[in-house]
N, C-alpha and C positions, 0 to 999 in steps of 0.2 A: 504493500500500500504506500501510496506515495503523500506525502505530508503535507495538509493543506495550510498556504497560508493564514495565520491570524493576523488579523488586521486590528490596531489601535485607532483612538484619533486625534491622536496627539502623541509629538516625539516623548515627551514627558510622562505620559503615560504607557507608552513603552517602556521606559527606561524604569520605570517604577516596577512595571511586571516582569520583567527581566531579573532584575534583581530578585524579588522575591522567587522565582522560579529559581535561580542559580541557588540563594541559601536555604531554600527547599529538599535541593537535591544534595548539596553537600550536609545539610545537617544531616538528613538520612543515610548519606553515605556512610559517617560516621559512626553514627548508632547502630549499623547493619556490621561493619566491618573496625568500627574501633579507628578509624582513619582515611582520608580521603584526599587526593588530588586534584588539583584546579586546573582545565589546562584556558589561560587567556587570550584573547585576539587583542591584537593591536592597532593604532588608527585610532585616527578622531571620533568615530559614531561609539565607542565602546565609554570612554571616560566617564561622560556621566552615570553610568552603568556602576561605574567601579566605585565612585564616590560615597553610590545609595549604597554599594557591597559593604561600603567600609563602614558606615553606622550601624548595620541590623548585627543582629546578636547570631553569632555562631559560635561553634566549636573552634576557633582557630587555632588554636595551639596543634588540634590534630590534623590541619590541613597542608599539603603543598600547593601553592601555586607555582607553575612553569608557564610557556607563553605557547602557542599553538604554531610562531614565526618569529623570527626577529632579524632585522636587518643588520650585516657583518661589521656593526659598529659598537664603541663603547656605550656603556651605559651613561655618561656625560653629555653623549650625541641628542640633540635636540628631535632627532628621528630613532631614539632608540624605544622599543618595545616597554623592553625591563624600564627604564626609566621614567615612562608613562604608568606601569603601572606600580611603581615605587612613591611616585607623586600622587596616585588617584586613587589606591586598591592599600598598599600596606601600611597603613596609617591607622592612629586610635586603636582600637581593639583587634583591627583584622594582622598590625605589626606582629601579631603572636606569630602567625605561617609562618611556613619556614619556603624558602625561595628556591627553584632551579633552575638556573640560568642557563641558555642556549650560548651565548656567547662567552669566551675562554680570553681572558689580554692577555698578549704572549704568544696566543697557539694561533695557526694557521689557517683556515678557510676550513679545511676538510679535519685537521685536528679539533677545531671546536666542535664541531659537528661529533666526531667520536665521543671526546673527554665529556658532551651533555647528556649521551646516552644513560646511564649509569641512574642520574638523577632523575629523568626521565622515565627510567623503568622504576623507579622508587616512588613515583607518584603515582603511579597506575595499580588498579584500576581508577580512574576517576570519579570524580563524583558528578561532575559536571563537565564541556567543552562548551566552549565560545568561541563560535567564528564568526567572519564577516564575510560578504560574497561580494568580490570582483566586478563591476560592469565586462568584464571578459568570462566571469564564470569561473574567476580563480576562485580559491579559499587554500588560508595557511599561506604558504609562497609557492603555494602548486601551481603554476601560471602553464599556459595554451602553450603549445609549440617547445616549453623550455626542454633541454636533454634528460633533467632527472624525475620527469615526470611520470612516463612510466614505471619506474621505480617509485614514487614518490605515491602512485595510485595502488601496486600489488595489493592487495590485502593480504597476501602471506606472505609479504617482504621481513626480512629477522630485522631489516633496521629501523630504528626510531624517528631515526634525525638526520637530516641530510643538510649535506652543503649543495646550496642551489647558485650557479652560477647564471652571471648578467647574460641575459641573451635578448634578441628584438623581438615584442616591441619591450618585454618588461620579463624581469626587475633589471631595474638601472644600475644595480649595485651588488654584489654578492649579498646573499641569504641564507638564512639557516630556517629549516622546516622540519615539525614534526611530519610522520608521513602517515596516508590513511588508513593503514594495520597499530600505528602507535594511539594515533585520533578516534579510533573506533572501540578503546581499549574501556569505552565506559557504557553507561547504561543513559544517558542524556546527552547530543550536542544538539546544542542551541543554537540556529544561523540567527545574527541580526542584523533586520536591510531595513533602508529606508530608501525612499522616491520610488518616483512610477517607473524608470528605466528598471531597478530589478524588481521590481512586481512583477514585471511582464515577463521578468527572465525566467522565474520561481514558479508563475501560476501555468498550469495547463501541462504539455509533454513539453519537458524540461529537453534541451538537446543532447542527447548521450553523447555527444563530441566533448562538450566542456566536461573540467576538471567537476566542477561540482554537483554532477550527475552522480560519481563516483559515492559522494556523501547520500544523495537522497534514495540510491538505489540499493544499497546494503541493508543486510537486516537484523545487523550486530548491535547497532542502539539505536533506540530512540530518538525520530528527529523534530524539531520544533520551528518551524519560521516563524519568527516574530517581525511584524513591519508594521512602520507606519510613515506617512506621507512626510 
């Protein structure tokens, strides 16, 4: 069954149910298994998201957050993941989690990618995933056309995290990605879109070309579109 969009109508009120959905699933996760994993998306439409996470009352202590993507930057970088949601998510009460970082200072493009596995497989299963959807249909840094995407789609691939190299038209930049055997490792991902370009991407026969067919078509968790205009 393929997952119908829920519509809000108001960004605000997205970002409201959002939240409450993600500390829905992680406190349950917790209480099921003693522990739970966060895996977060990065990008502007998530922050407010993060902000309401950091107020409501959870488990934190027994939670990891790690990022779903992060671009081959430090965390200082103005475009870095981790440091969006260091600013937005670990703050007040939610600073209890404990953090896995995709990015490595020091190590190399494809050694960061290794050295986050580790942490990575320590988060999982999750309690929750938060992605966002591409106007190309990426999600994570799984992007159309790049070389590791194949890999990056297997569902029985053994790896977690890939280094994803720049390639045209996107990413501009080297990337590090969880892949959709690591992303699927939970019992909730939650896509968040807003505007009518991905409404229209999301509603109806989604096109099995793009990368995020890969998410709505498996039937290892549970998926949730949350949109609003």
């Amino acid at each position: 069954m393929m997952p119908k969009l829920e519509a809000f109508g108001s960004r605000e009120a997205l970002y409201d149910a959002t939240a409450s959905i993600l500390v829905d699933a992680l406190t349950n996760a917790v209480a099921a298994s003693g522990r739970a994993g966060f895996a977060a998306t990065g990008g502007t439409t998530p922050a407010p998201v993060y902000d309401r996470l950091a107020t409501l009352t959870a488990p934190w202590d027994k939670i990891t957050v790690t990022l779903t993507d992060e671009r081959f930057v430090p965390p200082t970088d103005p475009s870095s993941n981790e440091g969006l949601v260091r600013r937005h998510l670990l703050v007040g009460e939610a600073a209890k989690a404990s953090f896995a970082p995709l990015y490595f200072e020091g190590l190399s493009h494809s050694g960061s990618a290794r050295a986050a596995e580790p942490g990575v497989e320590a988060a999982t299963p999750f309690g929750a995933v938060l992605l966002g959807v591409g106007p190309d249909g990426h999600f994570a840094s799984l992007f159309p056309g790049n070389p590791v995407l194949a890999q990056g789609l297997d569902p029985r691939s053994d790896r977690l995290v890939l280094d994803v190299p720049p390639s045209d038209p996107a990413p501009d930049i080297p990337r590090l990605s969880l892949t959709l055997a690591a992303l699927t490792r939970t019992d909730l991902i939650v896509l968040l879109v807003t505007g009518a370009a991905k409404k229209a991407l999301l509603e109806g026969d989604v096109d099995p070309a793009l990368p995020v067919a890969a998410i709505l078509k498996q039937d290892r968790a549970k998926v949730r579109i949350l949109w609003a205009e």
